[in-house]
KEBASE-599485 format. One record per residue (C-alpha): residue number from 1; x, y, z. Coordinates in Angstrom, 2 decimals. Example, Ala and Ser with C-alpha at 12.3 -4.5 7.8 and 13.67 -1.06 7.14 Angstrom:
2
<1,<12.30,-4.50,7.80>>
<2,<13.67,-1.06,7.14>>
END
This chain:
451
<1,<15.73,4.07,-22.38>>
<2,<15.65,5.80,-19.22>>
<3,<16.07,2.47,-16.99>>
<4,<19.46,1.20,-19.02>>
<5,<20.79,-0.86,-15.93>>
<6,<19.26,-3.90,-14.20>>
<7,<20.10,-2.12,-11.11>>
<8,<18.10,0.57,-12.26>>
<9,<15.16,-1.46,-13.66>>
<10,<15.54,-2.88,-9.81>>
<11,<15.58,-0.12,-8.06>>
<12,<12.23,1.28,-10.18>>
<13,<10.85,-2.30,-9.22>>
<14,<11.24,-1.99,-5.12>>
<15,<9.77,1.54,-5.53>>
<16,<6.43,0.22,-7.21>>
<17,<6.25,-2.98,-5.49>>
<18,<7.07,-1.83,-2.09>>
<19,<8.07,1.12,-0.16>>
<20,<11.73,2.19,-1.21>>
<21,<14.81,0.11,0.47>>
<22,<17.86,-0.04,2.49>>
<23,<21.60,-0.54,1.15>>
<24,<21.43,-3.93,2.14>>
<25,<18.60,-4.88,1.00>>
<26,<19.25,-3.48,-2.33>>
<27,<22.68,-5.23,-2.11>>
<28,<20.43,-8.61,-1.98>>
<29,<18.15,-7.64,-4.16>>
<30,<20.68,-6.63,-7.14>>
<31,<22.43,-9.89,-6.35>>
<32,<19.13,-12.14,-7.10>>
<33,<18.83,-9.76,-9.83>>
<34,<15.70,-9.03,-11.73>>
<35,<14.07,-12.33,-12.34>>
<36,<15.12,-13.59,-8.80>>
<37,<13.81,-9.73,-7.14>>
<38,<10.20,-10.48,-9.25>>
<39,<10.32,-14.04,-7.96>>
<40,<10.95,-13.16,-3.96>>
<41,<8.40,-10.61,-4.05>>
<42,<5.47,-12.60,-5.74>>
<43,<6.09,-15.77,-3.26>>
<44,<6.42,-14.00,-0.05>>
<45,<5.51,-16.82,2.23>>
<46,<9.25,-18.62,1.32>>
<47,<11.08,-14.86,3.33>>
<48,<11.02,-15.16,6.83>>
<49,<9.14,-11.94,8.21>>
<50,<9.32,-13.37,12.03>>
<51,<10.98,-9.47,12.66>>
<52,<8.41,-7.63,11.34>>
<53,<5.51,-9.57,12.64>>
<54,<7.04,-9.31,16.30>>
<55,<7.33,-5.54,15.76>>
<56,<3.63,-4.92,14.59>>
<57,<2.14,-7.62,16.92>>
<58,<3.69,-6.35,19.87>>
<59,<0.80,-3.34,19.68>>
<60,<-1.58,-5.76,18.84>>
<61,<-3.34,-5.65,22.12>>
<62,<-3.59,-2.25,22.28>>
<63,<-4.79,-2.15,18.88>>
<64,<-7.87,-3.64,19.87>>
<65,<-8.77,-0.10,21.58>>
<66,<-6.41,2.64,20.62>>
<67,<-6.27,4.23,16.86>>
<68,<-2.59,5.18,17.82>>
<69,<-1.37,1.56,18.52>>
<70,<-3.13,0.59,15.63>>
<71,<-1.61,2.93,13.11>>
<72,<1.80,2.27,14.98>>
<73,<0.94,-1.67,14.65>>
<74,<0.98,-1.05,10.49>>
<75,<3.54,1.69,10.17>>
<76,<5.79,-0.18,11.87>>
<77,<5.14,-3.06,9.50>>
<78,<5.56,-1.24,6.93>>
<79,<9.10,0.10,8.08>>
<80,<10.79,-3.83,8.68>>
<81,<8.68,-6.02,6.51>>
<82,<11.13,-8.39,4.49>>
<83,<7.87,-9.22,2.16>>
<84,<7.29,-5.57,0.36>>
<85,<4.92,-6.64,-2.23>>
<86,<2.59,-8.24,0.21>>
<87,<2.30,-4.57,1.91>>
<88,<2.10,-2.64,-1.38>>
<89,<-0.95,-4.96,-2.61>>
<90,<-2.40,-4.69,1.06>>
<91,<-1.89,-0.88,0.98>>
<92,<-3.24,-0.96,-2.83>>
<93,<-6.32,-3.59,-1.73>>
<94,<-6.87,-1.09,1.49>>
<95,<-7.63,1.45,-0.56>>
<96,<-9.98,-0.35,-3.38>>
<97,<-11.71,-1.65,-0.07>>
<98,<-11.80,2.04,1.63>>
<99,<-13.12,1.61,4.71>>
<100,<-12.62,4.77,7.47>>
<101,<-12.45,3.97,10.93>>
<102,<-14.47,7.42,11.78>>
<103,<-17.70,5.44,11.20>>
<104,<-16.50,1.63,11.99>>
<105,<-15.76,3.59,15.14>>
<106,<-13.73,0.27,16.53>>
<107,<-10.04,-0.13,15.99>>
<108,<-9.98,-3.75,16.30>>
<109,<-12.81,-4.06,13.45>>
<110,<-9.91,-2.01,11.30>>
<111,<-7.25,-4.52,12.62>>
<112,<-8.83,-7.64,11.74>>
<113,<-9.47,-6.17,8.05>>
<114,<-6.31,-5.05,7.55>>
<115,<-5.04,-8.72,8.58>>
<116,<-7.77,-10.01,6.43>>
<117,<-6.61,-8.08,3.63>>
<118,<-3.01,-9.17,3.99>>
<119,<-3.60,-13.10,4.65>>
<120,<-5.94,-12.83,0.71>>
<121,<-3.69,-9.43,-0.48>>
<122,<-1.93,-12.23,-3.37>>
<123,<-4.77,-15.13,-3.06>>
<124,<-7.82,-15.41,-5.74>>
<125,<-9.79,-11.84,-6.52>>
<126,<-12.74,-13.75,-5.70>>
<127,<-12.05,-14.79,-2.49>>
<128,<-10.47,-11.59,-1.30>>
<129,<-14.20,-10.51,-2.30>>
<130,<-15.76,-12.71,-0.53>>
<131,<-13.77,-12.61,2.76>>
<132,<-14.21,-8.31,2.31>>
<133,<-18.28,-8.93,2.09>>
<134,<-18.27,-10.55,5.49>>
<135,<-15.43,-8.72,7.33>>
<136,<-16.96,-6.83,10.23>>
<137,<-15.53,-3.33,9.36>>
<138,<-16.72,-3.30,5.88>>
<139,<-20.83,-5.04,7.49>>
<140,<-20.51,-1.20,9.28>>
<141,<-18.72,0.90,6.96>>
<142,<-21.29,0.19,4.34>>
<143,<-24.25,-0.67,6.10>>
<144,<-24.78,-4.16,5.32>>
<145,<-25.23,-5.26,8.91>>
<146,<-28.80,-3.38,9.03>>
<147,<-29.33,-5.63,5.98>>
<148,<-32.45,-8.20,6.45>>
<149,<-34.89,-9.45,4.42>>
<150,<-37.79,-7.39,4.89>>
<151,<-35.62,-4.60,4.49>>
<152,<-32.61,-4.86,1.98>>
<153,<-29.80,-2.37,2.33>>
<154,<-28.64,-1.60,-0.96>>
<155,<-25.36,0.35,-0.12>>
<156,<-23.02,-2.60,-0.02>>
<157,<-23.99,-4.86,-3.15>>
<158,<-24.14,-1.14,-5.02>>
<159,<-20.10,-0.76,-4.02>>
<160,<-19.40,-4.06,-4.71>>
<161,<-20.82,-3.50,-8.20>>
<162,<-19.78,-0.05,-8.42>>
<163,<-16.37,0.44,-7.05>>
<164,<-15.10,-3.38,-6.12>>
<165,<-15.68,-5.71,-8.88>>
<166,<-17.24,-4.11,-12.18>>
<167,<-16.78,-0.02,-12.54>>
<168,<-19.16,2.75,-12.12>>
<169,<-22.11,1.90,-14.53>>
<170,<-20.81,-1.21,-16.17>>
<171,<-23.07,-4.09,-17.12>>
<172,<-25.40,-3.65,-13.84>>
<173,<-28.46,-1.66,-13.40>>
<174,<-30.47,-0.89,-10.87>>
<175,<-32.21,-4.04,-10.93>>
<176,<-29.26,-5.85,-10.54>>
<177,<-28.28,-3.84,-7.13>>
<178,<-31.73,-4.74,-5.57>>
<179,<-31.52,-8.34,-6.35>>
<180,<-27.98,-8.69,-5.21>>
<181,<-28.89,-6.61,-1.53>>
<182,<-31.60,-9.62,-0.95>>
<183,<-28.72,-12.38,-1.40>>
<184,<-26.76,-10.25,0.92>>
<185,<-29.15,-10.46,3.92>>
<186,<-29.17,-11.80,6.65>>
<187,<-25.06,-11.22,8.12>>
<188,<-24.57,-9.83,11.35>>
<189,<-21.48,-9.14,13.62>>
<190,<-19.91,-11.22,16.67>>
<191,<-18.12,-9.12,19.12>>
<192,<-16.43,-10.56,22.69>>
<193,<-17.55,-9.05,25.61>>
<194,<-15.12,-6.21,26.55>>
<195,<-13.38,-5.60,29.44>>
<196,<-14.95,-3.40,32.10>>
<197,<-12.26,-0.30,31.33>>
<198,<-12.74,-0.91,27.42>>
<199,<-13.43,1.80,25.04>>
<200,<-14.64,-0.61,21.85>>
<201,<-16.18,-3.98,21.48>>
<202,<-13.61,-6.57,20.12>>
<203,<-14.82,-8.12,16.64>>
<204,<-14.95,-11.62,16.86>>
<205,<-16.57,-12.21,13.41>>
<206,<-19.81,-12.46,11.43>>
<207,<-22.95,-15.18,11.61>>
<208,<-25.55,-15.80,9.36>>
<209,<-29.03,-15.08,11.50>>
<210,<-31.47,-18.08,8.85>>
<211,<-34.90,-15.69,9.79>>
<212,<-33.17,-12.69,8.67>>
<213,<-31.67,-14.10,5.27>>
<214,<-33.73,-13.50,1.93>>
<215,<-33.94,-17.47,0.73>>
<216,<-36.06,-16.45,-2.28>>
<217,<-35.52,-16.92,-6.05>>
<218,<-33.38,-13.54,-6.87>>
<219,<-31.84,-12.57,-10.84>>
<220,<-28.19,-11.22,-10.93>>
<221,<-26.44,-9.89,-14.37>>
<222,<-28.86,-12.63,-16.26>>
<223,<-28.26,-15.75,-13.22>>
<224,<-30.84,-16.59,-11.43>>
<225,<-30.98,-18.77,-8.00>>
<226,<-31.56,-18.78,-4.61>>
<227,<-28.41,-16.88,-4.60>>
<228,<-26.28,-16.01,-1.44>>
<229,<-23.51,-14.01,-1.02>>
<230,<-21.22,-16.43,-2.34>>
<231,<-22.91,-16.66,-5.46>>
<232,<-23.40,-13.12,-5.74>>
<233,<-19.32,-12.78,-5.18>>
<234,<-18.75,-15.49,-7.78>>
<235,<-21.47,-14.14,-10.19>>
<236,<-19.70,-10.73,-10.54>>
<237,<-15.99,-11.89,-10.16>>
<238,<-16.46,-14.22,-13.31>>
<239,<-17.39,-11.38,-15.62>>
<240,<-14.93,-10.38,-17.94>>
<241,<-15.47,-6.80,-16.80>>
<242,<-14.04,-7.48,-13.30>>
<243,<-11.20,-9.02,-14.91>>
<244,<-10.32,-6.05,-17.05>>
<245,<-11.47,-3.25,-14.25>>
<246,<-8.67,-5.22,-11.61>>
<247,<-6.25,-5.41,-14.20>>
<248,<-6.39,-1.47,-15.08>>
<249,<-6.11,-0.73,-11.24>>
<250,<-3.55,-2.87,-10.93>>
<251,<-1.45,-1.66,-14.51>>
<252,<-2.01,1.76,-13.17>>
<253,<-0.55,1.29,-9.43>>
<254,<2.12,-0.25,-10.15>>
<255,<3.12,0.51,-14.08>>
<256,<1.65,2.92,-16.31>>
<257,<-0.84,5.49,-16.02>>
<258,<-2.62,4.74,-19.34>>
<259,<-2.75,0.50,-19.95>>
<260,<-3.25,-0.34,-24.01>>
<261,<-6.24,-2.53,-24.60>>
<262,<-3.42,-5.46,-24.94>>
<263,<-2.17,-5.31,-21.89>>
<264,<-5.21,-5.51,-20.26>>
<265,<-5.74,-8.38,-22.15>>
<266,<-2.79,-10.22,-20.74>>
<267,<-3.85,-9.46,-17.19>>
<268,<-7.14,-10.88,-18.19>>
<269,<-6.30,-14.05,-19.51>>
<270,<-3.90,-14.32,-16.50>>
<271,<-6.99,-13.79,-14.41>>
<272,<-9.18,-16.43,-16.30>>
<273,<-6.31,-19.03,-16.77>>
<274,<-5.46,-18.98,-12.95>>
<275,<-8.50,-18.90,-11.15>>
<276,<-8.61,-14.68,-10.24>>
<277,<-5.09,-15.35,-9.32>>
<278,<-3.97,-11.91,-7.79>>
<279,<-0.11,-13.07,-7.69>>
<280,<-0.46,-14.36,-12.25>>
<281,<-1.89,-11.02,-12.58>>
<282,<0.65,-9.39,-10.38>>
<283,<3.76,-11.77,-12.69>>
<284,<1.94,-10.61,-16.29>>
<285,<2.83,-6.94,-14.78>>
<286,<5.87,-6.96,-13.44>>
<287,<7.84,-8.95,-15.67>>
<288,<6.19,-6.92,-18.60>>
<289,<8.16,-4.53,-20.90>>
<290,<6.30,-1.60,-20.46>>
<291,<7.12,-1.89,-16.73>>
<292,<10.16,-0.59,-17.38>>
<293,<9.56,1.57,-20.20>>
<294,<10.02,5.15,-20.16>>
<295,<6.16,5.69,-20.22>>
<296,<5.73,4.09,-16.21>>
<297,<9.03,5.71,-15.10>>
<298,<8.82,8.14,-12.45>>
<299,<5.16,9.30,-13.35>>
<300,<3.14,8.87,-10.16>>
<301,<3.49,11.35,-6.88>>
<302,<4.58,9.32,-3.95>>
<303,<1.50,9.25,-1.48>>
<304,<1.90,10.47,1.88>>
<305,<2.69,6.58,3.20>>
<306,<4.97,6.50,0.58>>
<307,<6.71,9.10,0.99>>
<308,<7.69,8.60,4.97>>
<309,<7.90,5.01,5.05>>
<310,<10.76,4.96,1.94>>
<311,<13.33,7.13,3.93>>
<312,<12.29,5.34,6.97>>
<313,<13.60,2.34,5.39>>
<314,<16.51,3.16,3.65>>
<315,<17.81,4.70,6.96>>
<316,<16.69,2.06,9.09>>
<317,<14.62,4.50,11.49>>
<318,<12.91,1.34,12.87>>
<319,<12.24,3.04,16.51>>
<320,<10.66,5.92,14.36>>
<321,<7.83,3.66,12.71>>
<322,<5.68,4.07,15.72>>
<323,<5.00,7.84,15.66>>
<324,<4.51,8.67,11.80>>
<325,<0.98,9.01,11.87>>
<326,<1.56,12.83,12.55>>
<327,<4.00,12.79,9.50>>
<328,<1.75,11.25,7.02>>
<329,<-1.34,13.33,8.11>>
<330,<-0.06,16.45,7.52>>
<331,<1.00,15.13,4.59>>
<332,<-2.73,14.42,3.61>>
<333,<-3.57,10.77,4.08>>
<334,<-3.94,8.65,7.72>>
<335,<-4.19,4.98,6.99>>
<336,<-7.47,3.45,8.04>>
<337,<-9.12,6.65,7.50>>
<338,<-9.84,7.15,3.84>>
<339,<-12.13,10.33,2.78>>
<340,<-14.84,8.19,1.20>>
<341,<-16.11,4.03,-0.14>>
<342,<-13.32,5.40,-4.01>>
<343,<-10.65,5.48,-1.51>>
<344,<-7.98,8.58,-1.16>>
<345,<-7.72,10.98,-4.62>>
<346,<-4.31,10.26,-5.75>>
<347,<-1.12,12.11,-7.71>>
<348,<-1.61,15.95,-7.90>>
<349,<-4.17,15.53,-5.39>>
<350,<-0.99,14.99,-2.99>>
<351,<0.78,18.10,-3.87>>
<352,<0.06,21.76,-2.54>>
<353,<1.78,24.41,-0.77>>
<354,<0.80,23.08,2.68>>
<355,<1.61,19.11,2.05>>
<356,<4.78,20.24,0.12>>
<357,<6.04,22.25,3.42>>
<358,<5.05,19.05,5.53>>
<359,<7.25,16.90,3.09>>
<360,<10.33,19.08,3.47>>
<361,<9.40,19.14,7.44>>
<362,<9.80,15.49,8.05>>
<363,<12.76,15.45,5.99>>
<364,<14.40,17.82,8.27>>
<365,<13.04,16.10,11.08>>
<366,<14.58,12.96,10.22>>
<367,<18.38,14.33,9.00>>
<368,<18.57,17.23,11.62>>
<369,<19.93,15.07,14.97>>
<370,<17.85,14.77,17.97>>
<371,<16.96,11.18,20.08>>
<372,<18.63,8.28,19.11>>
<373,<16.65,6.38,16.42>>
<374,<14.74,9.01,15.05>>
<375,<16.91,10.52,12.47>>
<376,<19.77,9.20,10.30>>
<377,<23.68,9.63,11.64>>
<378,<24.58,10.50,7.75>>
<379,<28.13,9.99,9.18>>
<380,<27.71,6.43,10.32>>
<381,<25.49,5.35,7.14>>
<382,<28.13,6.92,4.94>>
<383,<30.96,4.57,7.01>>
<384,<28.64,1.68,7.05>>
<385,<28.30,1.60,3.31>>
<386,<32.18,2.92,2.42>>
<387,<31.28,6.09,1.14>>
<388,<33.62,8.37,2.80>>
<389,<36.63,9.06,0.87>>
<390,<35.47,11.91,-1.43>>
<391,<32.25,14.48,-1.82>>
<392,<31.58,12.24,-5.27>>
<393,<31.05,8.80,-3.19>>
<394,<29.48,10.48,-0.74>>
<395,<26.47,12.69,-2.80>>
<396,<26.50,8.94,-5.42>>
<397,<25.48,6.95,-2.20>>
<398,<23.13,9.33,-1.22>>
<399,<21.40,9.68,-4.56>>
<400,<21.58,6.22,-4.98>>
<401,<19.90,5.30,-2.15>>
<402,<16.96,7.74,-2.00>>
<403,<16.42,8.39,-6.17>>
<404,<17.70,5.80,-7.98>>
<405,<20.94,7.96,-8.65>>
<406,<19.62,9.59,-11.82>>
<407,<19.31,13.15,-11.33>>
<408,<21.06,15.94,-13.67>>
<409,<24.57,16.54,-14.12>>
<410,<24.25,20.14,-12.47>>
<411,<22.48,19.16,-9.46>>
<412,<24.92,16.28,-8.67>>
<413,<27.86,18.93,-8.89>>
<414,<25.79,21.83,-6.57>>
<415,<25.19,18.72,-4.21>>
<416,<28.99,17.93,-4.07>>
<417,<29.98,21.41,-3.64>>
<418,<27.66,21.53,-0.64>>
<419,<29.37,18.85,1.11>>
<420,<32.52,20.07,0.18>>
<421,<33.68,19.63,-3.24>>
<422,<37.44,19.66,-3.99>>
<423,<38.51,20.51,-0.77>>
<424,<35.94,17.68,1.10>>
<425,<37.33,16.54,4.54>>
<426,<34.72,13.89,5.73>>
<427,<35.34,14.46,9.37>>
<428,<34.75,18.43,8.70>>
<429,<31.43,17.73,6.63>>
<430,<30.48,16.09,9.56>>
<431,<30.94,18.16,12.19>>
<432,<29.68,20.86,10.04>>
<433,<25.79,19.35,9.26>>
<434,<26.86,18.94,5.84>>
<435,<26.45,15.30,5.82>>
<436,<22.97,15.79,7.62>>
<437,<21.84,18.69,4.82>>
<438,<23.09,16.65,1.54>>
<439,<20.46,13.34,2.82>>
<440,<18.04,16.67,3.25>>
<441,<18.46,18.16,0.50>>
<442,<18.05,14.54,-1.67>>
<443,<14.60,14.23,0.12>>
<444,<13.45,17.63,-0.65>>
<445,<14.27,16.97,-4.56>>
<446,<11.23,17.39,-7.20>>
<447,<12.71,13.62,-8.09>>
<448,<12.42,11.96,-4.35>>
<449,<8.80,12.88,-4.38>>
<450,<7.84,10.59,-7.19>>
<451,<7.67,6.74,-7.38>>
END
């Protein structure tokens, strides 16, 4: 058994269902322990996030206008939030729901789904569904805004099928997809009036327009009705197939990369027995076995977001949040800019020769030292945490903090011979970069690049 310890089975936890962690918060964390760390993170609403949500709103108003304070807005979220599963399912839920600002062409349209996505991220799959057919940035991203009833727009109520509730070809046809665009008619946006200097509108919400809403007898998956989009939502969310298509997504973000026929089962009846509860599907996984078997250790690349925001964190680089964009782009992924409706291709698809240099770049960017706040003092984490005395505690802390600790027996010895081995002075290692190159040189591991 590769995770032996609870601190370990922890530690694989915070990775999955968040982004990475500090000392301290791994300190609390391991003191809950396992049961109490699965607890905290599926009720986030009893952890005060006041400090997080000051940080991101703080660029709301810019938001509204400029894609940089927007991405800043999240990333710096991302970076502080006390509540990590509610971020991970909102990252996860951002990309089931791709939508790219590129053709929403209106950063507050992007903000308000994002917070849309967050306030339903744990809540009931159907409503989540629901509250993503009538957010603004979704009406443009997939055309169901020019949807009226002398013209039906099939694009949306094809994704929904297709890619949001049911899976590429399952149990609807074409049929189907017509019927369900003419219960979708009729929604169109509500934006303020700008300011004179304003790039954007600002999205207010949506309105039902009666003349331009299909009110006719329509026939979805067998129903029929004077359906709405309401029905149509609850039509497809109560199918068994939704139920099992959520629950693979969700097995394979945050567990395993192949889910047995049983598990999806459990996730299913979770789904059934708790009203599309999100958060009972969410508990069936994460307090599951195969969780933390060897078969959902370590086998998914970090994404881009992944990857920056976890060091960012465990070195508490909260001034750096606001100016990662670059960092994850050249990486291969900008949040609120996904390459098509599927979302961002994901594991080997985040690994080449280019994206694998821009990993190893923003690690040195962040342990080489330069303006306060935007790269770790090794020395001072090292004395902050007690991990001075010899080139052992100091490469332990280190791997501890960034991989979990487990690496091979050789690599821990070549990383305490860099820092100094037998004849380690800390104040030397210091001076010398040392300190700086051995938190580099954990980043750049094969090991810190997987989840």
């Amino acid at each position: 058994m590769i995770l032996s310890t609870e601190r370990q089975r922890i530690q694989h936890l915070l990775r999955r269902a968040g982004f990475g962690y500090s000392a301290d918060e791994l300190r609390e964390y391991v003191a809950l322990g396992l049961d109490g760390t699965i607890d905290r993170l599926l009720n986030p609403e009893r952890v005060d996030d006041s400090a997080a949500e000051a940080a991101a709103a703080a660029y709301r108003d810019a938001a509204l206008q400029e894609r940089g304070a927007l991405l800043a807005s999240w990333h710096t979220r991302l970076v502080q939030t006390k509540r990590p599963l509610l971020e991970k399912t909102t990252y996860f839920w951002h990309d089931h729901f791709a939508t790219g600002i590129r053709k929403v062409n209106g950063p507050s349209f992007m903000l308000v789904q994002n917070e849309t996505i967050r306030a339903g991220a744990l809540g009931k799959f159907r409503d989540l569904v629901l509250a993503m057919t009538r957010d603004p940035a979704m009406m443009i991203w997939l055309d169901n805004r020019d949807n009226v009833a002398k013209a039906p727009n099939e694009n949306y109520a094809r994704e929904l099928m297709e890619l949001f509730t049911l899976g590429e070809g399952v149990l609807y046809t074409e049929r189907d997809v017509k019927e369900a665009a003419r219960a979708l008619t009729g929604w169109r946006l509500t934006t303020a009036k700008p300011a004179p200097d304003a790039k954007f509108p600002v999205a207010t919400g949506v309105s039902l327009v009666a003349r331009q809403f299909d009110n006719g007898m329509k026939t979805v998956l067998g129903k029929s009705g004077k359906f709405d989009d309401i029905d149509v939502v609850g039509i497809v969310t109560s199918k068994r197939e939704c139920a099992e298509y959520i629950g693979t997504k969700l097995w394979r973000f945050f567990a395993v990369p192949d889910p047995t026929d049983a598990m999806i089962q459990r996730t299913t009846d979770a789904y059934f027995a708790n009203d599309t509860s999100i958060r009972e599907m969410l508990r069936v996984i994460l307090r599951s076995p195969e969780m933390y078997s060897d078969d959902a250790y370590r086998w998914r690349i970090k994404s881009p977001v992944e990857q920056v925001i976890h060091p960012l964190r465990a070195f508490g680089l909260t001034d750096r949040a606001a100016r990662t964009a670059r960092d994850t782009q050249v990486q291969g992924q900008v949040l609120f800019d996904p390459p098509s409706p599927a979302g961002w291709d994901w594991g080997e698809a985040w690994i080449n020769s280019n994206t694998l240099l821009a990993r190893a770049n923003f690690a040195n960017d962040i342990t080489r030292r330069g303006r306060a706040g935007q790269w770790v003092d090794a020395a001072a984490l090292l004395q902050a945490n007690n991990a001075t005395r010899t080139a052992a505690q100091a490469v332990d802390f280190a791997l501890d903090l960034i991989v979990g600790g487990d690496v091979d027996p050789d690599t821990r010895a070549t990383l305490i011979e860099h820092v100094g081995g037998t004849h380690y002075d800390f104040a030397q290692a210091s001076k010398s970069g040392a300190l700086q190159g051995l938190f580099y040189l954990v980043l750049t591991m094969p090991l810190a690049q997987l989840a």
